[in-house]
C-alpha positions as CSV (number, residue, x, y, z in Angstrom):
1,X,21.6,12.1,7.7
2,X,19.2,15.0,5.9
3,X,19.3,15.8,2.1
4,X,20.6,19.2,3.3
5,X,24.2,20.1,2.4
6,X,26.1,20.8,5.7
7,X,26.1,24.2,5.3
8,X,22.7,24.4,5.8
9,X,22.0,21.7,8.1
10,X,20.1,22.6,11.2
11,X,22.4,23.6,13.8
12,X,24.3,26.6,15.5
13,X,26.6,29.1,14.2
14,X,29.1,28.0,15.7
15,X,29.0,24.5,14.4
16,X,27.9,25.8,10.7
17,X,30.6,27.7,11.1
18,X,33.4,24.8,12.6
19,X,32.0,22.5,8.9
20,X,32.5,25.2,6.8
21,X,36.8,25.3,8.4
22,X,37.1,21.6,8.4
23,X,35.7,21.9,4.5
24,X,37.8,24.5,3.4
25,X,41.2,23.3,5.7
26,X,40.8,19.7,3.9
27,X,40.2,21.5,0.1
28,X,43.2,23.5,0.5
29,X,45.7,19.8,1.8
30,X,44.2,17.8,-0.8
31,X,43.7,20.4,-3.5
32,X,39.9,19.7,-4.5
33,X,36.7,20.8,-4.0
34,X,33.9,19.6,-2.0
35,X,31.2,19.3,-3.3
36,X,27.7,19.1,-1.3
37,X,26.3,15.4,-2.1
38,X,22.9,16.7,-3.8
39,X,24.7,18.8,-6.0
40,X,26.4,15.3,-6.9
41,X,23.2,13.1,-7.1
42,X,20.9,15.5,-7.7
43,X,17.4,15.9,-5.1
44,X,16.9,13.3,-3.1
45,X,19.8,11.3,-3.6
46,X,21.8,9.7,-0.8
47,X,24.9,8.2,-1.7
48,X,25.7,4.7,-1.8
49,X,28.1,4.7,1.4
50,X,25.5,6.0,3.7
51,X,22.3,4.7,5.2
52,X,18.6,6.0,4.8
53,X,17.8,7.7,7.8
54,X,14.3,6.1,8.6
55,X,11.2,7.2,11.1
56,X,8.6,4.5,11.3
57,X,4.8,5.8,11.8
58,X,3.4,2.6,13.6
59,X,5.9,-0.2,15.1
60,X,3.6,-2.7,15.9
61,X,1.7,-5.4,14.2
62,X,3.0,-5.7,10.9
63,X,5.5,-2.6,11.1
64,X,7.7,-5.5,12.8
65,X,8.1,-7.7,9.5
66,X,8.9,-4.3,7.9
67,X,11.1,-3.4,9.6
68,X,13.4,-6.3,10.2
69,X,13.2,-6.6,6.5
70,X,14.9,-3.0,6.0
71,X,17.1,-3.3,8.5
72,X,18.2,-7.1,7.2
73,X,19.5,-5.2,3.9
74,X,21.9,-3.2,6.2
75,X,21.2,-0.1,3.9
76,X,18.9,2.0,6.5
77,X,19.0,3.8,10.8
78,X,16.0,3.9,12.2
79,X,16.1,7.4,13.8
80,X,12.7,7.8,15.3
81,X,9.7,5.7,16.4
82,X,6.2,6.7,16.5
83,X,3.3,4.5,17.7
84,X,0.3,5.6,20.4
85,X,0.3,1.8,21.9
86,X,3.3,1.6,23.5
87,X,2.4,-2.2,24.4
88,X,2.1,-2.9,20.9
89,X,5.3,-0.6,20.1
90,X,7.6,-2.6,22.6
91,X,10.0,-5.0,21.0
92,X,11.0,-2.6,18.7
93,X,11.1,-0.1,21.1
94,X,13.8,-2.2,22.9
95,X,15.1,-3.5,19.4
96,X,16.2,0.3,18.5
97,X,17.0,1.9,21.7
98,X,18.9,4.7,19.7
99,X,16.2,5.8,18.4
100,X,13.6,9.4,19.5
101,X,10.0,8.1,20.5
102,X,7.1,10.0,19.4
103,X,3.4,9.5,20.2
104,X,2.4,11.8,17.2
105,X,3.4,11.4,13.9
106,X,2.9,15.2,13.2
107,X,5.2,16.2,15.8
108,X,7.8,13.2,14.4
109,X,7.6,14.9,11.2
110,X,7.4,18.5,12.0
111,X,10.5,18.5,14.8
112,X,12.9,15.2,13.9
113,X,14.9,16.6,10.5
114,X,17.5,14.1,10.8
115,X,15.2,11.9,8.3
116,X,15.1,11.1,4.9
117,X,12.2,8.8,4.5
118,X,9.4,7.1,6.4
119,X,7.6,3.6,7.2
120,X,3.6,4.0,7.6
121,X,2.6,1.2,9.4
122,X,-0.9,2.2,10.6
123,X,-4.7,1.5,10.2
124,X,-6.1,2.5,7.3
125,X,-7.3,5.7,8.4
126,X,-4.3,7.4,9.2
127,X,-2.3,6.3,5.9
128,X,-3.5,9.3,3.8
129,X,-2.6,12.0,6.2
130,X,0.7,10.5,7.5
131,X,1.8,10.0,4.0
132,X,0.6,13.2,2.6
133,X,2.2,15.3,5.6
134,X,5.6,13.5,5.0
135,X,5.6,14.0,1.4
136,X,4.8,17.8,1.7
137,X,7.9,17.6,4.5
138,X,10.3,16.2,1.9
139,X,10.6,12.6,3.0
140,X,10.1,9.7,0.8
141,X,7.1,7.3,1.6
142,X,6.7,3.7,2.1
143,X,3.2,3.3,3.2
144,X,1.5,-0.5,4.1
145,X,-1.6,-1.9,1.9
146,X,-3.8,-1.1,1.2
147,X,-2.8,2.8,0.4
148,X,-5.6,4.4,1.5
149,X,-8.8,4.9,3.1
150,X,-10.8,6.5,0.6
151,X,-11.3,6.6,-3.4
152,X,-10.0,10.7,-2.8
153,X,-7.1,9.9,-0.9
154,X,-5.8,7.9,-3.1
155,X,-6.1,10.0,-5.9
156,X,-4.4,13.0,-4.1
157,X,-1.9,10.2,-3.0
158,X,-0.5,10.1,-6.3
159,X,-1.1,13.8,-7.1
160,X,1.3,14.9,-3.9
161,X,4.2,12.2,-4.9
162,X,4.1,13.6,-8.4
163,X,4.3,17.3,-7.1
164,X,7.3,16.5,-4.6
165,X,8.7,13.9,-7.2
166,X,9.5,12.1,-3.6
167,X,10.2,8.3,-3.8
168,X,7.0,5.9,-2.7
169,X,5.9,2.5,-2.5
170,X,2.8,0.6,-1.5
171,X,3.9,-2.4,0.9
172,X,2.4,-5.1,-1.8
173,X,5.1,-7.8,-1.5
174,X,4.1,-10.0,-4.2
175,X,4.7,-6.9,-6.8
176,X,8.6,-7.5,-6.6
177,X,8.0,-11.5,-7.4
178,X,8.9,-13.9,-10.3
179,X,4.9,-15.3,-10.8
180,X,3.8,-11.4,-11.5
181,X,6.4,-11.3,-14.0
182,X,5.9,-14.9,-15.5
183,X,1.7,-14.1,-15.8
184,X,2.1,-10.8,-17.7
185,X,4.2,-12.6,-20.0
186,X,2.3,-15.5,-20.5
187,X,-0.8,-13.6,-21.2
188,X,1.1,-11.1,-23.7
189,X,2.4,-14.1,-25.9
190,X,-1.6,-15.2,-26.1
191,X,-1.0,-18.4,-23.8
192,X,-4.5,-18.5,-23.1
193,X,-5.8,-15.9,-26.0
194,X,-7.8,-13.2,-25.2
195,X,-9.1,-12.7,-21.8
196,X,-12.5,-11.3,-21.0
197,X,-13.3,-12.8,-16.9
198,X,-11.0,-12.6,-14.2
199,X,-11.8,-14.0,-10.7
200,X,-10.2,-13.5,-7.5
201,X,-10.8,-14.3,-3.7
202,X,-9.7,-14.6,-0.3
203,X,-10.4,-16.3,3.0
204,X,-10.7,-13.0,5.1
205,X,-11.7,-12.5,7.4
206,X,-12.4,-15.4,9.0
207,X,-10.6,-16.2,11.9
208,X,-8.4,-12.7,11.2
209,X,-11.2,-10.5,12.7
210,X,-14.4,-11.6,13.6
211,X,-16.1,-7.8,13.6
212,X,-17.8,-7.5,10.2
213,X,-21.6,-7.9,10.5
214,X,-21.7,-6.0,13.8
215,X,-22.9,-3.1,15.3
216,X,-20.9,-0.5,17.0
217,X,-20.1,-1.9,20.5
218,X,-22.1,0.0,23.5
219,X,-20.0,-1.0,26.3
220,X,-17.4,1.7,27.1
221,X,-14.2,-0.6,29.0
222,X,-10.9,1.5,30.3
223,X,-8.4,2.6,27.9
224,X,-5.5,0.3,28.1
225,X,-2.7,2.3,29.9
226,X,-0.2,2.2,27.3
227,X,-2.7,3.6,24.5
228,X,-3.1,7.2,24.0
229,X,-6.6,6.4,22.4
230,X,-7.3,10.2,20.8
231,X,-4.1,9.8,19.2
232,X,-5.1,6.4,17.3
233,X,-8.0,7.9,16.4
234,X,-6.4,11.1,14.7
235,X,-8.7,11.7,11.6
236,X,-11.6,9.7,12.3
237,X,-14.5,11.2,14.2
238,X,-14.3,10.2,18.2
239,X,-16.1,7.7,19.7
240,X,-15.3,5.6,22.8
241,X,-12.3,2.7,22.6
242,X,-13.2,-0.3,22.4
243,X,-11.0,-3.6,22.1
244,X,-13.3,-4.3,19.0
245,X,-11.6,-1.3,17.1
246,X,-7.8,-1.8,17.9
247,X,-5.5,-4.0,17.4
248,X,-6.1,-5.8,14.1
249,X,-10.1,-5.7,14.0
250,X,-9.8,-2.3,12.9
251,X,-10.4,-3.5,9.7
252,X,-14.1,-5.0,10.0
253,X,-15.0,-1.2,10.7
254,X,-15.7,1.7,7.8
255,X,-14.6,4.5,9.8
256,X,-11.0,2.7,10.2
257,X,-10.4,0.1,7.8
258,X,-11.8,-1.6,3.9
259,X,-12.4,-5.1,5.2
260,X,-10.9,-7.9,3.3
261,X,-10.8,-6.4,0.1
262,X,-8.1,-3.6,1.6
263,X,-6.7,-6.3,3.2
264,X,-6.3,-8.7,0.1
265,X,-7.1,-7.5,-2.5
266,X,-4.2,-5.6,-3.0
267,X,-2.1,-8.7,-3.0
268,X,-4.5,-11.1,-5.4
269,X,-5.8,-9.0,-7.6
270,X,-2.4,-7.1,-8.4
271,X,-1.7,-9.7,-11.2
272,X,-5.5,-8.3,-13.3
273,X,-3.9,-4.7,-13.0
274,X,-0.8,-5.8,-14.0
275,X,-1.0,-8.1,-16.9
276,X,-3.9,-6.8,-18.4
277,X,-2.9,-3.4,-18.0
278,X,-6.6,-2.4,-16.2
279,X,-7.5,1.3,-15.9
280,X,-10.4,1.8,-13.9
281,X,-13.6,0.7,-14.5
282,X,-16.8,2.2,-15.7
283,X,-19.5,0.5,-13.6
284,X,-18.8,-1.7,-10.4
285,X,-22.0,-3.9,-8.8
286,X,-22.2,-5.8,-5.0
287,X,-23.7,-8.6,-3.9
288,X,-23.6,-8.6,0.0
289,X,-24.3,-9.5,3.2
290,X,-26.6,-7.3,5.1
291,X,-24.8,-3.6,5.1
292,X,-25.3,-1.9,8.4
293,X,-23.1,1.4,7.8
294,X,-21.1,0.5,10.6
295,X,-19.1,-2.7,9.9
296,X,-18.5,-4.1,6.9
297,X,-20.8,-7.1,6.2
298,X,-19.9,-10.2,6.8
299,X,-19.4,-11.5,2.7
300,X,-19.1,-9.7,-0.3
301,X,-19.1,-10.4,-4.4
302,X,-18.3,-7.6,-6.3
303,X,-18.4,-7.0,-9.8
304,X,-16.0,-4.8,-12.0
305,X,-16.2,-4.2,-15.4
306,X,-13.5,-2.7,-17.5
307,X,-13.9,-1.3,-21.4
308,X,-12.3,-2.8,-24.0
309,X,-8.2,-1.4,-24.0
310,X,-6.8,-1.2,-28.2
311,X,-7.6,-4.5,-29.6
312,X,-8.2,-6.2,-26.1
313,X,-11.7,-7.2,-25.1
314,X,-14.1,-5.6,-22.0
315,X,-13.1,-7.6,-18.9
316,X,-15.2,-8.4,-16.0
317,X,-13.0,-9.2,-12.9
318,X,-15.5,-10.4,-10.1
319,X,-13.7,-10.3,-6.0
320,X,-15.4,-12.5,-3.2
321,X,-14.5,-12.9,0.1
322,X,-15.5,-14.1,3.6
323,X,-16.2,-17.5,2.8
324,X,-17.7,-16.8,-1.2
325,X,-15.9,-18.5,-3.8
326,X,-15.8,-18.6,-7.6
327,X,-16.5,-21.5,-9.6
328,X,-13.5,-23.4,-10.5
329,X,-12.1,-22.3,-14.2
330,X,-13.1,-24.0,-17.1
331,X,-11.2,-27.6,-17.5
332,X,-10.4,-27.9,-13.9
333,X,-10.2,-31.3,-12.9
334,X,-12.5,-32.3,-10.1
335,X,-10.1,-33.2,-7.2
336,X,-8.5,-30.2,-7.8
337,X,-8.9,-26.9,-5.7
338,X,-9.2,-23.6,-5.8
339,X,-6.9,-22.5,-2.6
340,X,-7.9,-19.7,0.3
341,X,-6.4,-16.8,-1.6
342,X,-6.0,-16.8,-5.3
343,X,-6.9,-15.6,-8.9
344,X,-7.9,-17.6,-12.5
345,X,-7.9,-15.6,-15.8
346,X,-10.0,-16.7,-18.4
347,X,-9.4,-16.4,-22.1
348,X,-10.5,-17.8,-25.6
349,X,-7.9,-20.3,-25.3
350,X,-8.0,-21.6,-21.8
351,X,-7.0,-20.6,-18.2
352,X,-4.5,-19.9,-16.0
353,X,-4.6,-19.9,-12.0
354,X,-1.8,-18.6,-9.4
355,X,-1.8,-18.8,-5.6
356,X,-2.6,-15.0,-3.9
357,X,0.3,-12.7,-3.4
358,X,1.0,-13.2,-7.1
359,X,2.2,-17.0,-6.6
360,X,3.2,-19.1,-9.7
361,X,0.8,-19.8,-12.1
362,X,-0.6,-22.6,-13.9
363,X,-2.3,-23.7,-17.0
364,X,-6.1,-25.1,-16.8
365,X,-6.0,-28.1,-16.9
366,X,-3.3,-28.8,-15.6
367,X,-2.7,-31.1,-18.3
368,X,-1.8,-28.2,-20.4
369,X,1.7,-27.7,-18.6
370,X,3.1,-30.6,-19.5
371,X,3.7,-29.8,-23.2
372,X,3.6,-26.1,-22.5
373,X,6.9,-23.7,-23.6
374,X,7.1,-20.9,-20.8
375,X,7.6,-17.8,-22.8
376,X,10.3,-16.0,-23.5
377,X,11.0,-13.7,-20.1
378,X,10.9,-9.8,-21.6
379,X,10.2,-8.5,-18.4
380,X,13.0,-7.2,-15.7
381,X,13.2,-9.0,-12.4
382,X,13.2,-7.9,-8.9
383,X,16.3,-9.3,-7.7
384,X,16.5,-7.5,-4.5
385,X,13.0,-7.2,-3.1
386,X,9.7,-5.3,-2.7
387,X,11.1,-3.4,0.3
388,X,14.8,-3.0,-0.6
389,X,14.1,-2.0,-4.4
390,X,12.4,0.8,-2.7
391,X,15.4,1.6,-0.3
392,X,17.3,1.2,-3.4
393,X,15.3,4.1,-5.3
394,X,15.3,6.3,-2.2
395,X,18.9,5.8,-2.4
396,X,18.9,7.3,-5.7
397,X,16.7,9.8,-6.0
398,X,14.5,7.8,-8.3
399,X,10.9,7.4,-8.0
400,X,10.5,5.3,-11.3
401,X,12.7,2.5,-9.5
402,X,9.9,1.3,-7.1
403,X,7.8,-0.6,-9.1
404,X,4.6,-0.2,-6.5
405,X,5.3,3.4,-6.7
406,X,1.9,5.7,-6.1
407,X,2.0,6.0,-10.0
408,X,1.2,2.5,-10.2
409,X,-0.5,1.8,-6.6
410,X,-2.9,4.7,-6.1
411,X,-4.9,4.1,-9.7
412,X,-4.7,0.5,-8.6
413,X,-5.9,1.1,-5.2
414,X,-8.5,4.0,-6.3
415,X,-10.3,1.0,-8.7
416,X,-10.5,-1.1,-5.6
417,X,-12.3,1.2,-3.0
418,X,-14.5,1.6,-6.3
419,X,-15.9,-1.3,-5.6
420,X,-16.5,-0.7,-1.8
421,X,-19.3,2.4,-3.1
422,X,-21.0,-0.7,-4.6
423,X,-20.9,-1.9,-1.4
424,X,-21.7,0.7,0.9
425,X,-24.6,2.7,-1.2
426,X,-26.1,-1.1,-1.6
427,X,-25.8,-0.2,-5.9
428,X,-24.6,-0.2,-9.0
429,X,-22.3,2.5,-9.5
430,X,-21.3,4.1,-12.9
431,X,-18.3,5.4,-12.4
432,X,-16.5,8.6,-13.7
433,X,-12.9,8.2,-13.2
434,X,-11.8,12.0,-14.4
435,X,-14.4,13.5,-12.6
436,X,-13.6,11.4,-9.7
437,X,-17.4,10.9,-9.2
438,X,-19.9,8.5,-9.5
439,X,-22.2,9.6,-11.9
440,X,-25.6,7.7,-10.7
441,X,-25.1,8.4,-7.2
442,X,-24.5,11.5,-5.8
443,X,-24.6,10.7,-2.2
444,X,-21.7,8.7,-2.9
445,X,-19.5,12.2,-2.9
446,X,-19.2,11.7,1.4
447,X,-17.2,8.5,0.9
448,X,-15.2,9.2,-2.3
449,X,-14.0,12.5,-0.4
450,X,-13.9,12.1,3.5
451,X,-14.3,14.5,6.2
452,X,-11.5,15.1,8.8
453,X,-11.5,15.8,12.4
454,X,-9.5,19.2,13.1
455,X,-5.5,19.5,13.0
456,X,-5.6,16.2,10.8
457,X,-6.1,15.7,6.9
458,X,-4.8,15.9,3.6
């Protein structure tokens, strides 16, 4: 299925020309007109009685929850699958035998036009580009968190999605869920008054990858067979494989990933940008492990802070992660704990703490809930899904559907990677969101806008 009418589908002339009989034969029987199907919709829209044609760019890892997701909702094909480990790529592989197998997402997206949207499932560093070139190619996007590599990318993320007016969505689950809902609307009806701290944290990485605090490795093993190694690399500058880099420890590395704050903080602090309706921030500190430039070190603290918004007060929203924790909230009783992953909000009036990937929340103390009325709900619900309500928009041609569209995702994901400058430049960094710059520290200009190798970038 394409968004082209039949009559100018891909195709000989023979066969443009055998459509345009059978269309004119049945008009004359029936006595109406057909009408091509965008002309009905409008751009982009697919009707309800058909399926989104769907290429997934990476089908590995966590592609495969993705995927069986879409496909459970019985609304999408997957036409073509891309991924340069075909060890990794397998069960779907076998899953989807119907499906054309690429090595290269280019060539996926520059010779397969039986698609309407795509999955990016990759590392980090290939999100941007991928995206991009499918946007510019007229497919919509659903892309995997965090949405990209750098502070740039992100921004010209959301610039590119605009310009096509294509349908996105950043693969942050907990977006779609009730306790996102239920925290924006307790902290609108003043629940716990005005808030001026929000803290939030996360086990990673831990026992997910155990690269961060490393140097590069030195040993140079074999290529696995099924790996096309150059290809995985695609924007990032070569170096030699290692099974440090790939799969899943990608992320301890700059060059390929943004350690556990790519990794998690898109899920647990999601409910700060959405309740308290965050822009970005105007100076972002670090705390951290020793920084060696080439993995991420091995624990981090960082420090946003946010100017006051209207009538509400400057917040300061501090992340930690392998192994940090904040202090509990105010009033939290003592055999209590804080969780692995999670956020607390603190206001004039109290607290409130959820479970990470926007869980339920709760009242500090607990106490509190007992005689607590839950607020009115004013807020729509996602009754579908994170995934499907984007399948849903695709459907329909309408980007303002998916809720974790680029609109909302790449400002929210540009404030994170913010915070990784901090990091990475070992200080304080005043930042300039319109400028896209950080105004103290120049040097910070080769991170905020990266360098590609050639025949990739954005």
């Amino acid at each position: 299925m394409s968004n082209l009418p039949d009559f100018a589908s891909p195709g000989t002339s023979s066969t443009l020309n055998r459509r345009r009989f059978v269309a004119s034969t049945a008009a004359a029987a029936f006595g109406f007109q057909i009408v091509p199907r965008h002309v009905i919709g409008g751009p982009g829209f697919t009707p309800p009685s058909e399926k989104l044609n769907i290429g997934c760019i990476g089908i590995g890892g966590q592609a495969a929850g993705d995927m069986a997701d879409m496909d459970s909702t019985g609304l999408v094909n997957f036409v073509a699958l891309c991924d340069v480990d075909l060890d990794r790529g397998a069960g779907n592989i076998k899953k989807y035998p119907g499906a054309k197998l690429h090595r290269d997402y280019r060539k996926l997206l520059d010779q397969q036009k039986d698609i309407d949207a795509v999955l990016v499932a990759t590392p980090d560093h290939v999100h941007a580009p991928a995206s991009i070139m499918a946007m510019h190619a007229g497919r919509h996007v659903y892309v995997e968190k965090p949405l990209a590599h750098s502070v740039g990318e992100a921004r010209r993320m959301a610039e590119v999605a605009k310009a096509t007016g294509r349908v996105t969505q950043m693969g942050n689950q907990g977006h779609a869920s009730e306790g996102l809902r239920l925290m924006r609307e307790w902290i609108l009806a003043g629940s716990i008054g005005k808030v001026t701290e929000v803290h939030v944290w996360s086990d990673r990485p831990g026992t997910f990858w155990d690269t961060q605090g490393k140097p590069f490795p030195t040993d140079t093993p074999p290529v696995p067979k099924n790996l096309d190694w150059d290809l995985w690399l695609g924007p990032s500058q070569a170096r030699p494989y290692h099974p440090d880099y790939c799969p899943r420890k990608w992320r301890g590395w700059w060059m390929f990933g943004n350690g556990a704050l790519g990794d998690m903080a898109v899920h647990n602090a999601d409910p700060a940008f959405y309740a308290l309706d965050l822009g970005p921030p105007d100076w972002v500190d670090a705390e951290t492990a020793p920084n060696n430039g080439e993995s991420f070190p091995a624990w981090n603290i960082i420090t946003y802070h946010f100017p006051a918004r209207g009538d509400q007060p400057p917040v300061t929203m501090k992340w930690y992660d392998g192994g940090k924790m904040p202090p509990k909230p105010p009033g939290m009783e003592a055999e209590k704990k804080l969780g692995d992953n999670g956020i607390y909000f603190v206001g004039d009036k109290g607290a409130m703490i959820a479970p990470g990937w926007s869980g339920t929340p709760r009242l500090v103390p607990e106490a509190r809930m007992k005689d607590f009325v839950i607020p009115a709900r004013v807020i729509p619900r996602c009754t579908v899904g994170h995934r499907r309500e984007w399948i849903e928009a695709c459907k329909a041609g309408k980007p303002e559907d998916a809720k974790s569209g680029f609109h909302y995702s790449a400002p929210f994901t540009e404030t994170l990677l913010v915070g990784l400058l901090a990091v990475r430049l070992g200080k304080r960094i005043e930042w300039d969101s319109a400028g896209l710059k950080a105004t103290n520290a120049p040097e910070a200009e080769a991170f905020i806008h990266k360098a590609y190798r050639q025949g990739y970038g954005i």
